[in-house]
N, C-alpha and C positions, 0 to 999 in steps of 0.2 A: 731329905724329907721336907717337903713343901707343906704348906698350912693355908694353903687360898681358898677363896670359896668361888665360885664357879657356877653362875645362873644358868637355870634353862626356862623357858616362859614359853606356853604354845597356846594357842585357841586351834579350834578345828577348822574356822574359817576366816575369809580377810574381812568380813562385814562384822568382826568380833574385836573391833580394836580397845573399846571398854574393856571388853576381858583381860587385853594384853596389859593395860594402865595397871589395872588392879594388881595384879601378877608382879608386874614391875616395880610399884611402891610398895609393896608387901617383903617383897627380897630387898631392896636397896637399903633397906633398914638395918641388915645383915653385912653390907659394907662388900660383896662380891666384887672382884678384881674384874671379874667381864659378866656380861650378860648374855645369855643364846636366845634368842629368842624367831618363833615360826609361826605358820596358820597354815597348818595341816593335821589333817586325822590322829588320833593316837592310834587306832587302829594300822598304819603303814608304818611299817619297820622300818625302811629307809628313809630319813628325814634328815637332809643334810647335815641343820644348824644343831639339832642333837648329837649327832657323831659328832660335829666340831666339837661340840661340849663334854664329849666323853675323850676321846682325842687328848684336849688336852687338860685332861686330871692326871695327876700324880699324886704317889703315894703320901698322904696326911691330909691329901686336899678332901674338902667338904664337895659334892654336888647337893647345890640348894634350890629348892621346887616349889612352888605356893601349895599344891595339893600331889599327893601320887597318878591322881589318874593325867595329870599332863607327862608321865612318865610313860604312861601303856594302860591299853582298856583290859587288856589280858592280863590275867592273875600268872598266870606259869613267865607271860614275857618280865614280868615285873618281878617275879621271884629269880629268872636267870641272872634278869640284871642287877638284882640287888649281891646274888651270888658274883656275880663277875667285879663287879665295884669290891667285893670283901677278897677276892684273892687278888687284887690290886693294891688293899691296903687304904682305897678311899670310902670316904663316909658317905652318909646320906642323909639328909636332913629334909625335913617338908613340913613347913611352916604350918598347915591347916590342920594335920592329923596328929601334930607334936611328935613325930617320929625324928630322934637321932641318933644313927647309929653309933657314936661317940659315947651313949648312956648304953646303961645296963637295960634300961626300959626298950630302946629303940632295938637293940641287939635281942631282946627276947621277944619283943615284934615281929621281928624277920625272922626269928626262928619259929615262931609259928607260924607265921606265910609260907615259910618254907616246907614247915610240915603238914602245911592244909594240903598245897601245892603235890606233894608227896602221895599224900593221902587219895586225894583222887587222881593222881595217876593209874595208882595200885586198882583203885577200883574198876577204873575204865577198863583196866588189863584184864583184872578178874570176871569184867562181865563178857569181854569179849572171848576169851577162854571158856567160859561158860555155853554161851552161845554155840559157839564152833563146835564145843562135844556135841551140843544138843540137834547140829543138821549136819549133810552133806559136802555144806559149803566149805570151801579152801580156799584160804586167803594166800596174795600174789597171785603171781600170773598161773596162767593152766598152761601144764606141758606142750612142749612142740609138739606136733605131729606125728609120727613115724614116717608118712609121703615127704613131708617139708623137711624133714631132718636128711633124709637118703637123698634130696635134693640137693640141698645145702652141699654136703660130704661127698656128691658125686663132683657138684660145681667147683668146689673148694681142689679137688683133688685133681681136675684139668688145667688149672692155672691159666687160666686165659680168661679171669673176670678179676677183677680187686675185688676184696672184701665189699667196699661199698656196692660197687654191681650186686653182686649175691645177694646182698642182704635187699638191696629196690625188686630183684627178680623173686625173692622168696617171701616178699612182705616181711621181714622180721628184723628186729637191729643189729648194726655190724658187732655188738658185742657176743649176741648169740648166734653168729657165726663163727664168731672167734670162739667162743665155750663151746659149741660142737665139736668145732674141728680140734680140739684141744683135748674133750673127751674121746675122740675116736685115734688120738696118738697123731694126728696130722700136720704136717709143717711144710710150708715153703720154701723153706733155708736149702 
């Protein structure tokens, strides 16, 4: 069980190097074994020097932030990742909003993020449910064809195209040729 702390520091852009000072003398106070630090969007989920930073936390280790939103502008990406950091066994700390998850306080924080986060999932689900009794509309794709299906299933069944062909000559993807032919009992073996 490790016990380091483990910086991350980001502005959204490289003309923001103020922001980065600030960020950096705010944690270093906190005595972090390294620093991550970037200038790019919290908005973009791939953000290298962040996975470095996540990477390598272990279990007891703290990850320490000036505020949560250089963590994610998104409330759901910010509750997985608080979720993901707690089945790792690592903390969370953020110096501006007094969140650690070390405290009972910080741990009952997250559990309501967690459950805001919850909360309108359910609703987004229940209005969309709603909606869909109240029209026509079907969500996902709309069925094959019946011409484009007997197509496929005639093509399929002369072996003289691969899958790929078939599916460029029927407009459709080679997976829904594969699920056709797979519904109608069809093999090439």
């Amino acid at each position: 069980m490790n016990n380091r702390i483990i910086g991350y520091i980001r502005t959204s852009t490289n003309r923001q190097e103020l922001g980065l000072e600030v960020q950096k003398k705010a944690i270093e106070k906190f005595s972090p074994s390294i620093i991550y630090a970037e200038q790019i969007s919290g908005r973009k989920e791939n953000r290298s020097e962040f996975q470095k930073a996540l990477d390598s936390l272990g279990e007891g280790d703290t990850l320490l932030v000036y505020n949560l939103s250089r963590l994610s502008r998104s409330s759901r990406q910010l509750v997985n990742l608080m979720s993901e950091l707690n089945e790792r066994g690592v903390y969370l700390k953020s110096i501006q909003e007094n969140v650690d998850t070390k405290t009972a306080q910080g741990r009952l924080f997250y559990t309501m993020l967690a459950a805001i986060a919850e909360f309108e999932a359910e609703n987004i689900s229940s209005r969309t449910k709603e909606a869909l009794a109240n029209t026509d509309k079907r969500l996902g794709r709309p069925p094959i064809k019946n011409n484009v299906k007997k197509r496929i299933i005639k093509l399929y069944d002369k072996k003289e195209l691969s899958l790929n062909e078939i599916a460029m000559k029927c407009n459709v993807s080679v997976k829904t040729v594969y699920n056709v032919a797979k519904k109608e009992g069809l093999s090439r073996k």
